[in-house]
Each structure stands twice: as structure tokens, then as C-alpha cells.
C-alpha positions in Angstrom: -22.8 -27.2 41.0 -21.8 -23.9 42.2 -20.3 -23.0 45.3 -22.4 -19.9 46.6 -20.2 -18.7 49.5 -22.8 -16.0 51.4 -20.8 -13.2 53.4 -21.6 -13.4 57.0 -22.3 -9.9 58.6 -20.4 -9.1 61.9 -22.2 -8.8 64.6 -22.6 -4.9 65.5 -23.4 -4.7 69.3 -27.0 -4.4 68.8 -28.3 -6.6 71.2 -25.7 -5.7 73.7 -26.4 -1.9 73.6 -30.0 -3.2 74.3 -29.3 -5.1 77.1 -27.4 -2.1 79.1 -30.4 0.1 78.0 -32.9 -2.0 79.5 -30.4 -3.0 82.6 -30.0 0.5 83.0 -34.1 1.5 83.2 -34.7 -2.0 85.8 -32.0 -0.7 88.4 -33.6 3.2 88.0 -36.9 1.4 88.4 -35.2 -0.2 91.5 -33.8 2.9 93.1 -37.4 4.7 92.7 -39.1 2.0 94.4 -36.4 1.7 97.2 -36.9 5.2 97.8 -40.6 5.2 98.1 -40.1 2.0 100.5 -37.8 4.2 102.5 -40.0 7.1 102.9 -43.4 4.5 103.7 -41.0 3.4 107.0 -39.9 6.7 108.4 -43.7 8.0 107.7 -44.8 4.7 109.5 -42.3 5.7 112.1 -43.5 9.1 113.0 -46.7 8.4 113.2 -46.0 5.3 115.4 -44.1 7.9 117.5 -47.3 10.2 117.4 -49.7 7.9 118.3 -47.4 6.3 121.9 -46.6 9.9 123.0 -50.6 11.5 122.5 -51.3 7.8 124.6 -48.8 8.6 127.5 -49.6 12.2 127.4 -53.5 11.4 127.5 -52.6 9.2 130.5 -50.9 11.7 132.1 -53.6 14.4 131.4 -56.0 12.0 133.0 -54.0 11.5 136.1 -53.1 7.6 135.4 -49.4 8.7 135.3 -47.3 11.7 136.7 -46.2 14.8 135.3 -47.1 17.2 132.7 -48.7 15.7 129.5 -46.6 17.5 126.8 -43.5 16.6 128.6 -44.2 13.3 128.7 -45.1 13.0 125.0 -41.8 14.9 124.4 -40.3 11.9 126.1 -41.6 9.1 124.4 -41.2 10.8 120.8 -37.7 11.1 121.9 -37.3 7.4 122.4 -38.5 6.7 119.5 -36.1 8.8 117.4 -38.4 11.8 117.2 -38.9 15.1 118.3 -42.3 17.0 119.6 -43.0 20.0 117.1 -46.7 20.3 118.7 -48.4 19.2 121.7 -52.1 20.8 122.5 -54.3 19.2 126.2 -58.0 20.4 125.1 -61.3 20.3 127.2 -61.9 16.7 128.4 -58.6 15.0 128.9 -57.8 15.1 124.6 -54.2 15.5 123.7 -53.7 16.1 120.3 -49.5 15.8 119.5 -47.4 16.1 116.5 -44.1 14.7 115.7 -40.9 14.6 113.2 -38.7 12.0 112.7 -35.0 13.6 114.5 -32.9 12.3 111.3 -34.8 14.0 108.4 -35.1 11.9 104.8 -33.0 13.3 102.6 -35.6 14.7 100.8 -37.7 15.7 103.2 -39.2 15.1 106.6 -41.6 12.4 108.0 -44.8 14.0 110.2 -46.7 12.5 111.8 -50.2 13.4 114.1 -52.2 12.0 117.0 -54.7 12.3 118.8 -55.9 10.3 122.4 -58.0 10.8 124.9 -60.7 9.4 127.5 -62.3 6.0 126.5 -65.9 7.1 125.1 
């Protein structure tokens, strides 16, 4: 009987140059999805913001609170980390108001738009 000796390959980093590869595609996966998480929030925050300041300022244009209706929406979208960029009172008590977020995404900025008025 013969003694067959087989020569055993090295390993050549195949599987690990894999690995890094498909490590390096799940984190870039992870950062995109982070990202579009991050820009849902500050688009769900400016249009929370909206939607309280057109409230207070169709309260105020309805006389259930004091003062002038775009300067009280400028208020509350203030609190709320936000600033006014349009505030319009039309026929019938009906504030329509827009808002951006005061600390802009990086790239870009989150709107948002409202609109309140009477009960029907």
C-alpha cells in the first residue's frame, strides 16, 4: 500500500474578503436607513409645529385668545424649535401657516403646512 500524501492548499482570504464586503454593504445599508429615519422625525416635527401654531392662531383669529393671529403662531412654532416662514388669516376665521424646522437637516430643510379654522 502506498502512501498518497495530497498537498493541502493554504487558505487565500477568500471568505474573509467576503465577509468585509458584505459587512461593508449592511452598515451602508444602515446609514441610509438612519438617514431616512432622521429626515421622517424632523418632517414629522414641522408639521407638528404647523399644525399647533395654525390652532393657536385660528383661536386667536376667532377671538378665543388675545393678540394677533400670526404672532401667536410665530410663538408656538418657536417653542417648538421652528420658525414662521408664512402665515396668511383668510375670509372666515382660516389661518393657513407654514413652518421650518430652526436647525436645518444637513441636507436639507423640513417644511411643514397647516391649515385651521372655525368648527364646520
Amino acid at each position: 500500500m502506498k502512501n498518497v500524501f495530497v498537498k493541502a492548499q493554504r487558505e487565500r482570504g477568500a471568505g474573509t474578503v467576503l465577509t468585509l464586503g458584505l459587512g461593508a454593504v449592511v452598515i451602508t445599508m444602515l446609514l441610509g436607513l438612519l438617514f431616512l429615519a432622521q429626515a421622517g422625525v424632523m418632517a414629522s416635527r414641522a408639521a407638528s409645529a404647523a399644525d399647533l401654531a395654525a390652532l393657536a392662531a385660528a383661536d386667536t383669529a376667532r377671538g378665543l385668545a388675545s393678540g394677533e393671529p400670526c404672532a401667536v403662531a410665530a410663538d408656538v412654532a418657536a417653542k417648538h424649535d421652528a420658525k414662521l416662514t408664512s402665515c396668511t388669516v383668510a375670509g372666515g376665521n382660516v389661518v393657513e401657516v407654514g413652518t421650518e424646522l430652526a436647525r436645518p437637516f444637513r441636507w436639507g430643510v423640513a417644511t411643514g403646512r397647516a391649515r385651521a379654522g372655525p368648527p364646520p
